[in-house]
Structure formats: C-alpha cells, structure tokens
N, C-alpha and C positions, 0 to 999 in steps of 0.2 A: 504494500500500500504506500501509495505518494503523500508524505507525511508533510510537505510543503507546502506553506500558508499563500493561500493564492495571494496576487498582488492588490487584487481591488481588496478584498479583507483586510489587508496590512494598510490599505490609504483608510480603509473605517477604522480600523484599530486606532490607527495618527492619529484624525481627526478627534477620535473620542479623549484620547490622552490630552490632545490640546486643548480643546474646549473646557475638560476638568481642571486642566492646569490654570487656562485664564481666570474660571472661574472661582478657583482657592487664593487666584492673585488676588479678585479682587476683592472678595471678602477679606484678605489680609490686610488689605487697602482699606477697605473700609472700616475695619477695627482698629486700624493705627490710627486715621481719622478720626475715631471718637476719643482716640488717647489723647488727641493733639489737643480735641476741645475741653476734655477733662484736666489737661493741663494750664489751659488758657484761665478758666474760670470753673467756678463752682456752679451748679444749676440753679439755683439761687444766689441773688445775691444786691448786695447796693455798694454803688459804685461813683468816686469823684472823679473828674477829667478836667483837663484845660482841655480846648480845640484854637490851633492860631493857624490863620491863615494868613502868608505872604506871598505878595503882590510883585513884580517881576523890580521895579525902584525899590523892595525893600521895606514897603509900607505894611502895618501889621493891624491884622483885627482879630481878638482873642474873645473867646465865649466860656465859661465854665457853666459847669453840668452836671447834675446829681442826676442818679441813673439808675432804677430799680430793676430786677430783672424776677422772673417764675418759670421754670421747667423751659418747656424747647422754644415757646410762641409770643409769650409775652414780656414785653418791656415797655417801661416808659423811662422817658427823660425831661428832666427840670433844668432850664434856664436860672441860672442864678447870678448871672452877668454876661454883656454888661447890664445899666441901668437900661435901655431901652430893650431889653428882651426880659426883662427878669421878670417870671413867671408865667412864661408861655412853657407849653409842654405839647411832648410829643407819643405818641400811642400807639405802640405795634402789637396787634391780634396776627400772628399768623403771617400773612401777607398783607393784610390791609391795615395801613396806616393813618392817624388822625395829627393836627396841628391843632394846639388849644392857643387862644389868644385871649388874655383877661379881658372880660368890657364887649366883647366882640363876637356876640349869637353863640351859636354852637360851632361845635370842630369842627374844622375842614378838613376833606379826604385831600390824602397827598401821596405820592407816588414812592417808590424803590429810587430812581434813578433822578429825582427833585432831591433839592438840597435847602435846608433851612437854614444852613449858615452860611451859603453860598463856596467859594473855593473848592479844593477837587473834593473835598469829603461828600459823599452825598447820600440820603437818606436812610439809604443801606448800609453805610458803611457805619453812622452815627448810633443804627438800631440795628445791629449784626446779632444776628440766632445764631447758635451755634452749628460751624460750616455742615459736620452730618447730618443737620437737618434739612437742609438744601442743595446737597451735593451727593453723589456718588462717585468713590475714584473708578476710574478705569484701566489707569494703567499706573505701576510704583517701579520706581526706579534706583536700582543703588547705586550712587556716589561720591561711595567711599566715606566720608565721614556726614553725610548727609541724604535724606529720601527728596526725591522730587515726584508728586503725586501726583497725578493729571485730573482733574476733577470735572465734572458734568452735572449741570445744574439739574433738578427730578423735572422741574418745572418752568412754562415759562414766564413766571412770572415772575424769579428771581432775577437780580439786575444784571449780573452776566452769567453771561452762558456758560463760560469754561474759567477754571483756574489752574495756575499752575504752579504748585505751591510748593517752593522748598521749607523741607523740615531736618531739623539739625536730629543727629541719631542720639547725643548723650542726654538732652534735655527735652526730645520729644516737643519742640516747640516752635514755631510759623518760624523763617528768620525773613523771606522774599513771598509775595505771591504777584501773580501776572495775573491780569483781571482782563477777559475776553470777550468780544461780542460775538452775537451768533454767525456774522460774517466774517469772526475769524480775527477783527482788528481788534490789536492790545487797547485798551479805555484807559487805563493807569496801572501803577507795580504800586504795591505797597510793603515797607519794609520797618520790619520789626527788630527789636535794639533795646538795649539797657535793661538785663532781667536783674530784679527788683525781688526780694522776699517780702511779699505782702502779708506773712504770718500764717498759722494754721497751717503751713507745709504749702503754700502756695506761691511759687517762684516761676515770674511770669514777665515778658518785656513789658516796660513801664512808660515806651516812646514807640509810635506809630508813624511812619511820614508817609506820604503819598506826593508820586509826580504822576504825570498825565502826558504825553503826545498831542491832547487835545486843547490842554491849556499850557503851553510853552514857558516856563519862565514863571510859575505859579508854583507853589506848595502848600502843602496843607501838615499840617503836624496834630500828632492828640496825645497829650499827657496823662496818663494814669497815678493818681496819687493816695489813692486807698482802692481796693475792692478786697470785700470784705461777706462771707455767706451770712445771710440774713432769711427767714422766711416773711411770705405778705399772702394776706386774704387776698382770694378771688377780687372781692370787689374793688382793690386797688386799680385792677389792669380794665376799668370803664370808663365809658364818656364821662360818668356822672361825676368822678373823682378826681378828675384831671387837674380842677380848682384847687383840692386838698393832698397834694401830694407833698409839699410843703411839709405840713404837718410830722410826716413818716420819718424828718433828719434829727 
C-alpha cells in the first residue's frame, strides 16, 4: 500500500496549521492587548491631567481636567481651567458622546473625531476606552526588545480604523502608536514617555504628545498627574449629573 500523503491533503493539512496558527496569534495579541490596558489604568478610576496645546510660533493654550472613569464604556470629564471653560463636561456612553455647557439647555451630541479643546487631541483621544474594547490585533510582531501590534478597529465608529502600536516587552506598556484612517492615511502618532508610579502598583507614562501630518507644526501634549482607582454609581455617567460632577473631587 502507497502510504504517501497525496499532495492536495498536505496543501489542507498547511492550510489548516496556518489558519490555527494565525488564529493563536491572535488571540495572543489580543491578550497582551488587554495587559497593555491593565497596565495603563485600573477599570475604574478618577483621574487629573493638564492638556497644552502648541501653536507652530510657540503660543500655548493649557486646559486641566478631572476625569472619572466605570468599566469599558463610560467616562466623563470636568473642565476645571481655564476660567472660561471651567465646568463644562464631557460624557462618553459607549460611543456616543455629550458636551455639557453651564447656563446653556441640554448636552450636545458630539462626535469621536471633534475636538473640545481644539489642537491635534480630539475627542477620542480626550475620552479613550480602553484600546480592547475597540480594537482587535491582527497581526504581533517581535522586535527584539519590543511588540509592535497591528490593531483593527471592531467598528466603524471608532475614530480610526487601524493602529499601530509599539509596546515595550519589560513594562508591557504603549511607548508609539500610529493612528490610521480607513484609506490607509496616518491622522497622527502618539507617543508615550515618563513612566510615573502612581501608587497601588501602578506604573504608567505620565506624558502623552501627539503630532499630526495634518496639522504641521502643531502639538498637543497631556499631563497625567494623579490617576488613582476609585468606584462611582451608575448615575454618575448621565445627562442629569453632568452639572454635579464637581461635587465627586
């Protein structure tokens, strides 16, 4: 008897080995993924920031920010300078977003890819979920002392489509990501720096910068100066309390 594996069997057998193997890639991928964000932040939590944005002369406009956070979907953020923003707030359900303005009706819906403080930060970046909740990798890469992940948004309603995220191997943590549109154009890189022990065992970069192709000669920076795990009632993260979030520091 001819005990040799015909050749189309041996291309299904490949085929099958490949497929399993992309497949354990990427659930690899996507578990180091969730380490990345486990690293980043606790699932809860309330958080300070400066955001400065500079102008191509030089010229600086700075916002600080008090930042609540609940499980995958919800966050808000509190204006607390300067004077002419102080206590507006911002309200992320999910994907859909709110803008609170004192004095001024009800919230207004506001988009992913709109910016409330203007410069390259923009609305997503200011109320960032944790990236596994909007991302799948597809492809992980070793580079020696570092992963570079390739990420694909679940949805389209996330603000870009693709990232390309280096992650350092000893500290498990963002140091580069590439921010892409669905046609492929890089939108901005944002780059991670200064890990900071914010206590609780949580050691995590304390500086963000963002440049852009799209706005030349523009940066945007965001300072992290406490984040800290805290829990908040459901009814924090509504329309109704947007006025009283104040209150929670």
């Amino acid at each position: 008897m001819n005990k040799t594996i015909p050749y189309y069997l041996k291309g299904m057998f490949f085929l099958f080995f490949l497929g399993h193997a992309a497949a354990s890639l990427a659930m690899d991928g996507n578990q180091l993924l969730r380490q990345v964000d486990a690293h980043m932040q606790p699932a809860s939590y309330e958080m300070y920031r400066k955001l400065i944005n500079i102008e191509p002369d030089g010229a600086k406009k700075e916002f600080v920010l008090y930042t609540v956070k609940k499980g995958e979907d919800k966050m808000v953020a509190l204006f607390l300078s300067p004077a002419s923003e102080k206590g507006r707030a911002t309200l992320r359900l999910g994907d859909n977003m709110w803008l609170y303005i004192p004095n001024v009706g009800k919230p207004i819906r506001i988009t992913s890819l709109q910016s409330v403080v203007g410069g390259v930060f923009n609305n997503s970046d200011i109320l960032r979920l944790d990236y596994s909740v909007e991302y799948n990798v597809i492809k992980v890469e070793d580079q020696g002392s570092t992963y570079l992940l390739e990420l694909k948004a679940k949805s389209n309603a996330v603000a870009y489509d693709g990232l390309m995220m280096t992650v350092d191997k000893k500290t498990i943590l963002p140091t580069s990501i590439q921010c892409y549109a669905v046609s492929g154009m890089l939108i901005k890189t944002l780059h991670y720096s200064k890990n900071k022990d914010f206590g609780n065992g949580l050691v995590r970069p304390s500086m963000l910068e963002t440049d852009s192709p799209l706005y030349k000669g523009y940066r945007s920076v965001m300072l992290f100066a406490e984040v800290k795990e805290k829990e908040f009632a459901d009814e924090v993260f509504t329309l109704n309390y947007l006025h009283k979030i104040d209150e929670l520091r």
